[in-house]
N, C-alpha and C positions, 0 to 999 in steps of 0.2 A: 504494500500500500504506500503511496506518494505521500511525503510526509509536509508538513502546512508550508514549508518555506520552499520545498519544490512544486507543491500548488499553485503557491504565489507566484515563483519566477513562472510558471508559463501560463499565467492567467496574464501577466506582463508581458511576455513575447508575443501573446498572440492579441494583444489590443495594440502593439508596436507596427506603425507603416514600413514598409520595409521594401528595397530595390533589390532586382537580381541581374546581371551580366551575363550568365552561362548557365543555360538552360536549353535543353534539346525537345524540340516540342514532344518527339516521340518516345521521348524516353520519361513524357510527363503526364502523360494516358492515365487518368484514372482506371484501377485497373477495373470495376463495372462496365466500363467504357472498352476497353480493349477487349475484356469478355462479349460483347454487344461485337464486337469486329469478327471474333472467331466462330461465334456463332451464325455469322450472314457468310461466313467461309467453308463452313461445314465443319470447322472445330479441328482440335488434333488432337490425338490420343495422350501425347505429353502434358497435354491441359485437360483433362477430363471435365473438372469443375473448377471455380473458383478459386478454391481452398489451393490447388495442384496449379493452377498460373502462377498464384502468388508463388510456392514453390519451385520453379522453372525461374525467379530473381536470385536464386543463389550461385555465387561462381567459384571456382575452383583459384581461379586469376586471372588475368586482363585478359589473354586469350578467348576464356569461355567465356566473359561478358562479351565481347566483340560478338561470338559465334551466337550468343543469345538476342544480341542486338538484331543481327541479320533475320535469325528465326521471326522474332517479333515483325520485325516490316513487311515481311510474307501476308502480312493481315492488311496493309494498307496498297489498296489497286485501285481507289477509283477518287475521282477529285473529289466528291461528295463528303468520302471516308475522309478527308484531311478538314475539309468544313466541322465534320463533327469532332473531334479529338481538338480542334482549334477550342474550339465553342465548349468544351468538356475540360481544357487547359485552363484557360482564361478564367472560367467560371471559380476553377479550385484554387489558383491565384487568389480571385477576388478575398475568396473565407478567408483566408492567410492576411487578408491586407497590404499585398504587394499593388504597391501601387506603379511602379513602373518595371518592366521586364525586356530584356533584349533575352530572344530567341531563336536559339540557331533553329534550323529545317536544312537536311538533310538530299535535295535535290538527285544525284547520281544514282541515291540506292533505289530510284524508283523508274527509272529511266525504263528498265525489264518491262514495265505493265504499260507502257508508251505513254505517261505521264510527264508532260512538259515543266519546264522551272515557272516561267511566266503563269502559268497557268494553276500551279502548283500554289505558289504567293497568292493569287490572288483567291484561291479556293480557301487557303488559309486565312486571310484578311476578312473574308465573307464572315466565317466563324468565328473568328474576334473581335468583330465589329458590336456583335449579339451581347456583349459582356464589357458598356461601357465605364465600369467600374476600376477597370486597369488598363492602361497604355501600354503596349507591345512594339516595339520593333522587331524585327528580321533581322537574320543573320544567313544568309546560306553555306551552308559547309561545306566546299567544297571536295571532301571525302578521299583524301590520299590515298587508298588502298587502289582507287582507280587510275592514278599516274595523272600527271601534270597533262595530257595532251587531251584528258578529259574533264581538268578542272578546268582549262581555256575556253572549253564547249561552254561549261558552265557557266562560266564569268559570261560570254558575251550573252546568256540565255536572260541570267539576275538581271545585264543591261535592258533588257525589253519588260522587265518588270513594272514599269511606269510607278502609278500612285500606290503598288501593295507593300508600301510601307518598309524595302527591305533597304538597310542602312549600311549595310559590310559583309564582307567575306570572311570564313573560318576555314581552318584546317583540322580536321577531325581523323579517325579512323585511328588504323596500325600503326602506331608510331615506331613502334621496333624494329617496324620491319620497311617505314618510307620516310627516308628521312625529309627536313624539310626542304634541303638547298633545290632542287630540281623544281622547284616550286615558285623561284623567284619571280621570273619573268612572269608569269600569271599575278602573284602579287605586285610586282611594279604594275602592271596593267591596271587592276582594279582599284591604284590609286593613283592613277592618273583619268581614271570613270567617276573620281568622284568617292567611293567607297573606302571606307576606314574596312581595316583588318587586324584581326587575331589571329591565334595560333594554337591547339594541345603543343603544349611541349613541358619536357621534365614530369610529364606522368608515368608509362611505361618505359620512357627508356631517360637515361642520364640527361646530365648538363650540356653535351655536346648537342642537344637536341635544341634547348633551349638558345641557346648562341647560335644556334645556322637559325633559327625563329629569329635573333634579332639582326644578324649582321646579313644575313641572308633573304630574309620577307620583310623587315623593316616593321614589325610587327608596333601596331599601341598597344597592345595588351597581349600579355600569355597568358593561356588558358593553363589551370593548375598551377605549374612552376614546384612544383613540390619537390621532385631532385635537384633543384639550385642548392639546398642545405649541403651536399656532397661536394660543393666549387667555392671556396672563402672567394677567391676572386671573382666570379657571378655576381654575389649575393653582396659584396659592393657596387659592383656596376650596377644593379638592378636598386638599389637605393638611392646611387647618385644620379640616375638615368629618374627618377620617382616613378618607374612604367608600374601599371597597375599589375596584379595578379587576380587573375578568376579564379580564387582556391576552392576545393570542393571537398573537404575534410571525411565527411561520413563517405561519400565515392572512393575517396584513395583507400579507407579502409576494407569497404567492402571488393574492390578487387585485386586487393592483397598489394598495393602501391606503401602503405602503411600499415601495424600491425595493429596499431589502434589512437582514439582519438587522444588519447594520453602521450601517444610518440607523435604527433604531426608536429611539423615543424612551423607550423603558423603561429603559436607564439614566440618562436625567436624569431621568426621575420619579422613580426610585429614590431616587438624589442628594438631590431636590428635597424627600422625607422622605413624599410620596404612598404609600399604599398597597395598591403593586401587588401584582398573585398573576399565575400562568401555568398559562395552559390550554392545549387543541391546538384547541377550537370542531368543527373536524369534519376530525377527523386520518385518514382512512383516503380523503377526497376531496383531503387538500393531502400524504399525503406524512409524514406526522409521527407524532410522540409525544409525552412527557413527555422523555423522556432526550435526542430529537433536540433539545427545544425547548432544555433547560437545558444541553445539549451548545454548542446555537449561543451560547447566552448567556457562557459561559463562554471559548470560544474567540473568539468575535467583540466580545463587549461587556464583555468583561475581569473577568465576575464571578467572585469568588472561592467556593470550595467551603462556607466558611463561608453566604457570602450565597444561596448556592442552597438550603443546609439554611432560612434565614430565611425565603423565599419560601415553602416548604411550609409553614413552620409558621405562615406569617401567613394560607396560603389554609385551613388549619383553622381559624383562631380566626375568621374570616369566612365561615367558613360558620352552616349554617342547621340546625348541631344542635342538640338541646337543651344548657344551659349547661353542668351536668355532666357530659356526656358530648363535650362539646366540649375541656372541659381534660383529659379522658382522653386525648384523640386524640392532643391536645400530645404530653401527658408520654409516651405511646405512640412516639409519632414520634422523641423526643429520646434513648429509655432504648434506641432501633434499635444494635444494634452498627455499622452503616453512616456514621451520625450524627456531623456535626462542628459542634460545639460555636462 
């Protein structure tokens, strides 16, 4: 039984507004929802029930989440199915209180069922529109395991996306096995389209990953950054650079990146004066949220309430709004009656 002062701290996170940066629409399926996909699929015997999807989120390590990620998209064929999982995202958002979200979408993995990027954005904007409670941008991930000469397809497809709201490019997928340098030229392109970019780097594979993410994609923000802790000289540049990190604590855990939130090294980044944010990456396949995430941080990594408010308000000023409307969020976020100073 939750005792009155763990009561209290998440009767407090979860009245708390709160921004997210890394977040994968499809890996944030309520799973009711993804259940509703499998069953207009004809279902698969690894999922019998409910109770047995949820079971199908446990992984062995990065490998088998990858290979369970793959499985899971098998359910998503038709732009409709991306309207509703939008519309089913957003919604679970709102309960949470996230008031602003960037989301990557995954374009390449769907390309098999003849489902367009453009079209794709916009079937997803249809369903976030349904849930004016929270602001969403786009992100398209351009999905490394498909090689640079198909994240180019990509990039020019995002350019025909007009008003479905998609704001940057990501580099998602296999890290261990693609690195990022082969990627540049697609990344100079899509910043010179206009498009801010991220990067995974430093979750499955070392520092060297994270350093071809910056000297090599020219990246604003790494995604994770978690193996910087293994490079003293990283983890000064990435302080004196102030580049944001999209950390994702309960994720590293769960695919054995870390071995618990007691080990992650997001309190001495913190310390170290790095500029981390916290996201959940794909909270509905590990388990999480926003409140679990700053719940664990708080009981396990001894962050105080003060510095949990900091984290939001530095994952708004690192996002990819426009400038004015980014210092609104701030002062939005600070003038919250929740809000500790």
């Amino acid at each position: 039984m939750a005792s009155g002062s763990e009561l209290e701290l998440s009767a407090w996170l979860a009245a708390l507004p709160k921004v997210e940066l890394h977040l994968h629409l499809e890996g944030a399926i309520p799973l009711p929802a993804l259940w509703e996909l499998l069953c207009k699929y004809g279902g698969d015997p690894r999922a019998a029930d409910l109770s047995a999807l949820e079971r199908r989120f446990v992984y062995r390590d990065f490998s088998d989440f990858i290979e369970t990620w793959f499985w899971k998209n098998g359910f998503l064929r038709e732009y409709d199915d991306f309207t509703f999982i939008a519309e089913s995202v957003a919604r679970d958002l709102a309960t949470q209180r996230v008031r602003y979200a960037e989301v990557f979408f995954s374009p390449p993995d769907f390309a098999y069922y003849g489902l367009k990027t453009a079209r794709l954005a916009e079937a997803i904007r249809r369903g976030l529109e349904r849930v004016p409670e929270v602001q969403v941008a786009l992100i398209a991930d351009l999905v490394r395991d498909y090689g640079p000469q198909r994240a180019a397809r990509t990039l020019a497809e995002v350019r025909e996306t007009g008003a479905a709201g998609v704001v940057g490019v990501g580099l998602g997928g296999s890290e261990q096995a693609y690195p990022p340098e082969p990627f540049a030229a697609v990344f100079e392109d899509a910043r010179r389209a206009g498009l801010h970019t991220t990067a995974h780097a430093g979750e499955d594979a070392g520092p060297a990953s994270i350093w071809g993410a910056l000297r090599a994609l020219q990246v604003e923000r790494v995604g994770h950054g978690t193996r910087a802790a293994e490079d003293p000289a990283l983890l000064r540049h990435l302080a004196e650079r102030r580049l944001p990190l999209e950390m994702c604590p309960i994720s590293n855990v769960r695919t054995g990146v870390v071995a618990s939130v007691a080990a992650h090294p997001i309190r001495a980044f913190h310390e170290a004066g790095l500029q981390v944010t916290v996201s959940t990456d794909d909270p509905k396949m590990f388990g999480t949220s926003l409140e679990a995430e700053y719940a664990a941080l708080v009981t396990e990594l001894g962050f105080g309430r003060a510095e949990v408010c900091e984290l939001i308000a530095r994952a708004a000023a690192a996002s990819w709004l426009p400038e004015e409307r980014r210092h609104a969020l701030v002062a939005e976020l600070r003038a919250d009656p929740a809000w500790i100073a």
